[in-house]
C-alpha positions as CSV (number, residue, x, y, z in Angstrom):
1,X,0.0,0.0,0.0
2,X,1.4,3.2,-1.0
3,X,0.6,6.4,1.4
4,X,0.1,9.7,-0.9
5,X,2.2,12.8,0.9
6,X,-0.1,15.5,0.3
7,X,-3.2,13.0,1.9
8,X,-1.2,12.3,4.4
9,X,-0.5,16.4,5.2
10,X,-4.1,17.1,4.5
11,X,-5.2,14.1,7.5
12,X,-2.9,16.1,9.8
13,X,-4.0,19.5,9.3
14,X,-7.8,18.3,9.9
15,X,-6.6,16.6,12.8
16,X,-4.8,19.9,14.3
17,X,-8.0,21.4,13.2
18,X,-10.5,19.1,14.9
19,X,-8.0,19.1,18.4
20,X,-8.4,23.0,17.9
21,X,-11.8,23.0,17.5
22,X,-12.3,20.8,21.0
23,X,-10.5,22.7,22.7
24,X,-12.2,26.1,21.6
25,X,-15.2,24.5,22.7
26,X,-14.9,23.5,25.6
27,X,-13.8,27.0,26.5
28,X,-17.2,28.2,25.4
29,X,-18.7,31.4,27.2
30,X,-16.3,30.3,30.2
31,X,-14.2,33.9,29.2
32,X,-17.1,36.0,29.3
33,X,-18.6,34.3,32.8
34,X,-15.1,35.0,34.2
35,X,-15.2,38.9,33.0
36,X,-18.6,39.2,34.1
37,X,-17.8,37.7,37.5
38,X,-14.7,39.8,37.9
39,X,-16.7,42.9,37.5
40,X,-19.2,41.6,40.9
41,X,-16.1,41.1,42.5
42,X,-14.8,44.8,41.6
43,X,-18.2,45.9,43.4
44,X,-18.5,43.9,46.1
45,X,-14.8,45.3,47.0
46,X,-16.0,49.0,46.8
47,X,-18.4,47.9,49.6
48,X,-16.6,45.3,51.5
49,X,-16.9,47.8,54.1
50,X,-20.7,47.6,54.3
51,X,-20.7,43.5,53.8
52,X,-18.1,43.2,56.9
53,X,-20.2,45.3,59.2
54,X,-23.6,43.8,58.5
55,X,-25.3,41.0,60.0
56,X,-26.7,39.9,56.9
57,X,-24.3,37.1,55.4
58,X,-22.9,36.2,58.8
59,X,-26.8,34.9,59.7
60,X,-26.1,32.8,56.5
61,X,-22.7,30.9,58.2
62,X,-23.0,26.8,57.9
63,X,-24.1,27.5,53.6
64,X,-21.5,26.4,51.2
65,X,-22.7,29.7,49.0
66,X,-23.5,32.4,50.5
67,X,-25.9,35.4,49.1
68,X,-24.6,38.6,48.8
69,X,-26.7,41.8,47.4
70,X,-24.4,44.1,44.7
71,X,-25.7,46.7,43.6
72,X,-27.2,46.4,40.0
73,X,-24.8,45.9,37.1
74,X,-25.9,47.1,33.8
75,X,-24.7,44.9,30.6
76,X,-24.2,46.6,27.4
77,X,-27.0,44.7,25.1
78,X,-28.1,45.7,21.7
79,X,-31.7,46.9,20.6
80,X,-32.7,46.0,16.9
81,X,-34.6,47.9,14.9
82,X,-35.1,51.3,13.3
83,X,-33.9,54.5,15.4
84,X,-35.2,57.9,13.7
85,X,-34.1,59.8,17.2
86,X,-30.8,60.1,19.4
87,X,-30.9,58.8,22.8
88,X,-32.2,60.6,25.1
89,X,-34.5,62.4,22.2
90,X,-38.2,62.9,22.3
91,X,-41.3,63.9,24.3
92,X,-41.5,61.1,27.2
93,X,-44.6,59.8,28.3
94,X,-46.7,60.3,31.7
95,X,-45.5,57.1,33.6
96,X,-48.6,57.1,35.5
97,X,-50.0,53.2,35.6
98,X,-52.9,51.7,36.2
99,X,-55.3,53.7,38.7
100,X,-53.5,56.6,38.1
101,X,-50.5,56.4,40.6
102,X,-47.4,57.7,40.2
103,X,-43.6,56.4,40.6
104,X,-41.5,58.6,43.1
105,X,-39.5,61.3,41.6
106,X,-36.3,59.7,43.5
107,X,-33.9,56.9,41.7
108,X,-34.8,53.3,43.3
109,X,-31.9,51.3,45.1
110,X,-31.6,48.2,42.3
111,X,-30.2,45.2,43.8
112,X,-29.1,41.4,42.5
113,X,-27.9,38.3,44.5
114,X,-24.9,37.0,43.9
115,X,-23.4,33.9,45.0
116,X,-20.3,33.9,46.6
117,X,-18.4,30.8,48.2
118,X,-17.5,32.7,51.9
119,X,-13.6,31.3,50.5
120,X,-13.8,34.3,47.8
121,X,-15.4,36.7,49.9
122,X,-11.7,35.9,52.6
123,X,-9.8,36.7,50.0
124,X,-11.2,39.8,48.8
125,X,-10.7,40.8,52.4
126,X,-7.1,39.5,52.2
127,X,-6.4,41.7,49.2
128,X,-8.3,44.7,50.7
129,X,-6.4,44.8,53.7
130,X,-2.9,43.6,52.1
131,X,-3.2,40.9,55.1
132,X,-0.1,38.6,55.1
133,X,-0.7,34.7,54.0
134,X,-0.3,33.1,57.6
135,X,2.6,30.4,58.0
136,X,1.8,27.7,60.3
137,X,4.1,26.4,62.6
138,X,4.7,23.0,61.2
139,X,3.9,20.2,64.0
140,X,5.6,17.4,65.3
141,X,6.7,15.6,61.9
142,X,3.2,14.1,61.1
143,X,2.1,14.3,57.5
144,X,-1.4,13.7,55.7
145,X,-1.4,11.8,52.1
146,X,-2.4,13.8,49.8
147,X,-3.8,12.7,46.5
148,X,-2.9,15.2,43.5
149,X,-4.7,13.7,39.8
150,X,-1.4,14.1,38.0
151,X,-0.9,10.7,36.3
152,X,-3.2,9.3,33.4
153,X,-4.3,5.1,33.6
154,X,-6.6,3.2,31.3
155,X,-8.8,2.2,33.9
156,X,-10.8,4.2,36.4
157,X,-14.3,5.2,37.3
158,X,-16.4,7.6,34.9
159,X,-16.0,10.8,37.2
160,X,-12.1,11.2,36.6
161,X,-12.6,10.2,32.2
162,X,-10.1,13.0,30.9
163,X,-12.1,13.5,27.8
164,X,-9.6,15.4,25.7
165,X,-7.0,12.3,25.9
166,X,-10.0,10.0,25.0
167,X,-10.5,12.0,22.1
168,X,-7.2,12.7,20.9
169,X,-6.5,8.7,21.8
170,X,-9.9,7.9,19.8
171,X,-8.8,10.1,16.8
172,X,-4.9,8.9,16.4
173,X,-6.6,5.5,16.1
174,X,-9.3,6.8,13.6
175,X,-5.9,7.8,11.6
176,X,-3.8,5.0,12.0
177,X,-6.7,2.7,11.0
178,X,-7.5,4.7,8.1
179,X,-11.0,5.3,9.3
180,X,-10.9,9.0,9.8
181,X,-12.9,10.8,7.2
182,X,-12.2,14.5,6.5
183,X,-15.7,15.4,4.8
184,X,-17.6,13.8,8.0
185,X,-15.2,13.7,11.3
186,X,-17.2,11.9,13.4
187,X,-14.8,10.4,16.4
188,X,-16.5,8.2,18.5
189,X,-14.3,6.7,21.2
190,X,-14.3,2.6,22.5
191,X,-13.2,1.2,25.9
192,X,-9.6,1.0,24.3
193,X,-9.7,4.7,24.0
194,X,-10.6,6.0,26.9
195,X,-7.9,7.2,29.5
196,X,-8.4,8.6,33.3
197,X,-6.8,11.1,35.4
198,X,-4.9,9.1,38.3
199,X,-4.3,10.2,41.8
200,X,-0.8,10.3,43.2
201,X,-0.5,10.4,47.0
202,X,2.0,13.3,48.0
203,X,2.9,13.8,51.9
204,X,1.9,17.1,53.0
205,X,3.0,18.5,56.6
206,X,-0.4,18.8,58.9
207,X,-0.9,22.2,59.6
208,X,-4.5,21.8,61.5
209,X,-5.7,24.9,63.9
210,X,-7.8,25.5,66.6
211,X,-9.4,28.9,67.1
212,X,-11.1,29.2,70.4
213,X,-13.5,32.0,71.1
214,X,-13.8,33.5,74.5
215,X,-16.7,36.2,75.2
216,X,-18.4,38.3,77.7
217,X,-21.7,37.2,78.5
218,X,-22.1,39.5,82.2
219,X,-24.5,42.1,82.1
220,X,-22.8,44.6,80.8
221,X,-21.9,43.0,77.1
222,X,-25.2,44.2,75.4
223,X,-26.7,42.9,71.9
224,X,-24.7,45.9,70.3
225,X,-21.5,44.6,71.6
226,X,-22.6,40.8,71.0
227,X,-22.5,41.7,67.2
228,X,-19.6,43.4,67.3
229,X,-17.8,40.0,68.4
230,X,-20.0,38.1,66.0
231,X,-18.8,40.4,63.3
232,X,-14.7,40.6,64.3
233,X,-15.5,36.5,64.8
234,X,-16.8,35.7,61.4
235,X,-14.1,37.6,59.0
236,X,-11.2,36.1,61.3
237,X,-12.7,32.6,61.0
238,X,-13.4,33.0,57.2
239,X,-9.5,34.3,56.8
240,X,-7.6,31.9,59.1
241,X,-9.9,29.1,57.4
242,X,-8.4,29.9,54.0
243,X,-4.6,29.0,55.2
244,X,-5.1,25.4,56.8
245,X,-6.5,22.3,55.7
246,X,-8.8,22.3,58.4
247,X,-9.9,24.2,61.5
248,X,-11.6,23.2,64.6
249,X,-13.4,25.9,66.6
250,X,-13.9,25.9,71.1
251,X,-16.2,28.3,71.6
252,X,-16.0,29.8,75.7
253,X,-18.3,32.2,77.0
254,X,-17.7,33.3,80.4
255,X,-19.6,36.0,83.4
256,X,-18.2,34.4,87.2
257,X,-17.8,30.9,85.6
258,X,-17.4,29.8,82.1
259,X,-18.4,26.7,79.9
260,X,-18.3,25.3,76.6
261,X,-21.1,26.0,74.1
262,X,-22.0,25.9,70.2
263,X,-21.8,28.7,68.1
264,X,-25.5,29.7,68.4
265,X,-25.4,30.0,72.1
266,X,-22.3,31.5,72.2
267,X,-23.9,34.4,70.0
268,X,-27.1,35.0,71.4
269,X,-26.3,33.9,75.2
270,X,-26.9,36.7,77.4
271,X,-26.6,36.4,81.4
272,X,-26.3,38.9,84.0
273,X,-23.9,39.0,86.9
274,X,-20.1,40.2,87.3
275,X,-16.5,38.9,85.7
276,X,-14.2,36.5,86.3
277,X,-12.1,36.8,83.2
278,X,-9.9,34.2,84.8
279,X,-12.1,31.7,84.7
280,X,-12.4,31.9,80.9
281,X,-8.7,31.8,80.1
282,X,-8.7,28.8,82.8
283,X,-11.1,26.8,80.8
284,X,-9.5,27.7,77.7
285,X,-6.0,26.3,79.0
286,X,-7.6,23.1,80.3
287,X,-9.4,22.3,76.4
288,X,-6.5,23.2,74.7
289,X,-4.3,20.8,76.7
290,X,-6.9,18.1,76.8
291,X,-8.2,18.2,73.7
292,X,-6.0,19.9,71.4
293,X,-1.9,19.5,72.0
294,X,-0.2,22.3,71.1
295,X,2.9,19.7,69.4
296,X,0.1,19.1,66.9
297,X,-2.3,22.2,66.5
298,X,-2.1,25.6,65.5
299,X,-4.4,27.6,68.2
300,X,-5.5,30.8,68.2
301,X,-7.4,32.2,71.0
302,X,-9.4,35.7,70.4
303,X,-11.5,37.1,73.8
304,X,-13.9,39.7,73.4
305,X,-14.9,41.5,76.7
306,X,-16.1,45.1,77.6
307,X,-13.1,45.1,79.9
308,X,-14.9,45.4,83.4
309,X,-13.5,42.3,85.6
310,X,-14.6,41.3,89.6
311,X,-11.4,42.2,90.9
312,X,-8.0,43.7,90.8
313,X,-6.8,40.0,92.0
314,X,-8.5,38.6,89.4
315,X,-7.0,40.4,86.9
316,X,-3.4,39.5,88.1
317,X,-4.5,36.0,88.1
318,X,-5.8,36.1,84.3
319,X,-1.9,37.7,83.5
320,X,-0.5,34.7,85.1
321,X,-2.5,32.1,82.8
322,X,-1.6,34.3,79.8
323,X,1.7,34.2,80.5
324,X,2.7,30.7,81.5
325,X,0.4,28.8,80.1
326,X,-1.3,30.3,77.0
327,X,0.9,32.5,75.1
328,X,4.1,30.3,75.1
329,X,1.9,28.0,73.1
330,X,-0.4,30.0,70.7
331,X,-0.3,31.3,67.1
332,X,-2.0,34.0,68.0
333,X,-3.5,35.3,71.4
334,X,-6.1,38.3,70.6
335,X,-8.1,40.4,73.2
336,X,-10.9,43.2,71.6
337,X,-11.6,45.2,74.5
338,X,-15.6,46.4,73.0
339,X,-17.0,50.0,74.2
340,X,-17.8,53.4,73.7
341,X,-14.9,54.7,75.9
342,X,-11.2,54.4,75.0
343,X,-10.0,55.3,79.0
344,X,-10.7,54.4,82.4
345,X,-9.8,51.2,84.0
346,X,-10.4,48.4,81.7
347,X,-8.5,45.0,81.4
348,X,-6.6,46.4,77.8
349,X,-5.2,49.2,79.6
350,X,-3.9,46.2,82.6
351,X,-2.8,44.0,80.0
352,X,-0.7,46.3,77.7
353,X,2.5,47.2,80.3
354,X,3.1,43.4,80.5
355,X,2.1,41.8,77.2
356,X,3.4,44.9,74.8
357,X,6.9,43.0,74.2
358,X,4.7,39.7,73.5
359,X,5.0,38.7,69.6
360,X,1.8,36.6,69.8
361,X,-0.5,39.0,71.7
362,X,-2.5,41.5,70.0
363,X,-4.8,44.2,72.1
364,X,-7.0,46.4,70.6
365,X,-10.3,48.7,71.3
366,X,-13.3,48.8,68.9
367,X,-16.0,51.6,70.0
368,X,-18.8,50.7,67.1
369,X,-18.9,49.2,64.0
370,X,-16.4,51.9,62.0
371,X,-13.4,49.8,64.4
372,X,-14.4,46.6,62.8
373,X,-12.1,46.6,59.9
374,X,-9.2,48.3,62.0
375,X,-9.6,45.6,64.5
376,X,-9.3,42.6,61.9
377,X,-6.2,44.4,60.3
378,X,-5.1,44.7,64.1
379,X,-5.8,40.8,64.3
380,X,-4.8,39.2,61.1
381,X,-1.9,41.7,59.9
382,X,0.4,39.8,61.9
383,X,0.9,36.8,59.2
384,X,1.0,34.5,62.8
């Protein structure tokens, strides 16, 4: 059998053409989805400030996707048809309706939902706050397997079918079999064709964290000052998630006593009665040891208090815990001191002449909700 040159160029050029053509499709409209969705992103970022300080998403938390209002985008479309006038040109007509009522005279506030993974939403915050990517401290030499789809088998389940190598497989055989037919290129792959992406276990260093949560539930930490926390506690969750594999969270609320709770109590618990702030940092010490060994976890411990405590003695006894037997193990130890007044004798202003020289303490005040922001740059800017 003798193979004619210029068939045999003409096979490969419809070949290059029809791997061109796959690949072209399979892009699709995915160019135009990504523009579109980097323009949502462009202005939820001129707001971030008003998405951080609002309750709304954070009464979403525990939903993959969460739903985020932007304000409305217009997109450029095209009108067809004849167009004697200008835009803009022309007598306009009574927009009265039906029963003879009128729109206001004022421009409406047009809103869309968006859908945004609560991962995106960190990192616009990252980016808007130039926070540093955190480095774990490694732990104690253990390591997770990993599995990266890098290699490509011949056998494997549906889900992981590359279907570009199962064409391009399917069409070199089309070729070599002479089957191939440039007027109809119709490919149509068998079971010897078909190839699958293949997982490769790679060790990867655990970096695990912990974040435990310590708040004020006396009588003095009001709903105002709840939401603050809740506020401060969802955007440094949602960052810190974004750097490990996985976090665990120990959520402490505290007046005299303190005890462990879930999330929802610890947001809308409220209790009357004095401070023990000891008692808090106490528990906390106790969890983290039992539960959560600092040779193997990450931990980050954030309190948020209104700064009024039982005692002058107590306050001594909280510095004690902090010192010997929190902050030599934490990441990150942060306390948000949360009122109206910046002075007068609140824990902060006992805490900083001892703990100012500490690397892994942060203090800092937040009076209302315009300290939000500074207090997660405050928090976070560390990198720890």
């Amino acid at each position: 059998m003798t193979l004619d040159p210029s068939h045999s160029k003409s096979r490969q050029t419809a070949i290059e053409q029809q791997s061109f053509s796959l690949e072209t499709a399979s892009l699709g409209i995915e160019p135009d989805v990504k523009r579109f969705r980097d323009i949502v992103k462009g202005k939820v970022r001129e707001d971030l400030n008003e998405y951080i300080t609002s309750d709304e998403i954070i009464a979403q938390h525990g939903n993959d996707l969460i739903s985020v209002p932007v304000k409305e985008i217009t997109i450029p479309r095209f009108i067809f048809g004849a167009n004697d006038k200008g835009v803009g040109e022309g007598e306009g007509e009574d927009g009265a309706g039906p029963g003879g009522r009128r729109g206001g005279t004022g421009e409406g506030k047009h809103l869309r939902e968006e859908k945004f993974h609560i991962e995106e939403l960190a990192d616009l915050l990252g980016e808007e706050l130039k926070l540093p990517r955190i480095k774990p401290r490694l732990t104690s030499g253990l390591e997770d397997a990993v599995p990266r789809y890098e290699g490509i088998s011949r056998r494997g389940p549906p889900a992981l079918r590359d279907h570009k190598r199962t064409f391009k497989e399917a069409l070199k055989r089309a070729v070599a079999e002479e089957s191939y037919d440039d007027q109809d290129p119709n490919i149509v792959p068998i079971k010897d064709d078909f190839r699958y992406r293949s997982a490769r276990l790679k060790p990867r260093p655990k970096t695990n964290a912990v974040i435990f949560y310590v708040i004020d539930v006396s009588g003095s930490m009001g709903e105002e000052e709840k939401s603050l926390a809740r506020n401060t506690a969802f955007w440094t969750d949602a960052w810190i998630d974004r750097q490990y594999q996985g976090t665990e969270k120990c959520y402490i609320i505290h007046d005299v006593s303190a005890k462990v709770v879930d999330r929802d109590t610890f947001f809308t618990t409220r209790e009357s009665g004095g401070t023990v702030i000891s008692s808090a940092y106490q528990l906390a010490k106790e969890q983290m040891f039992a539960r959560f060994s600092p040779d193997e976890w990450n931990i980050y411990l954030f309190h948020f208090s209104d700064g009024d405590n039982s005692s002058p003695a107590d306050s001594q006894k909280a510095l004690d815990l902090l010192k010997q037997d929190i902050l030599p193990y934490v990441n990150l130890f942060g306390y948000v001191e949360i009122g109206a007044s910046r002075t007068g004798g609140g824990f902060i202003e006992f805490l900083q002449p001892h703990l100012q020289d500490q690397e892994a303490a942060v203090l800092t005040h937040m009076g209302d909700r315009n300290d939000i922001i500074p207090v997660i740059k405050d928090l976070l800017g560390t990198g720890r």
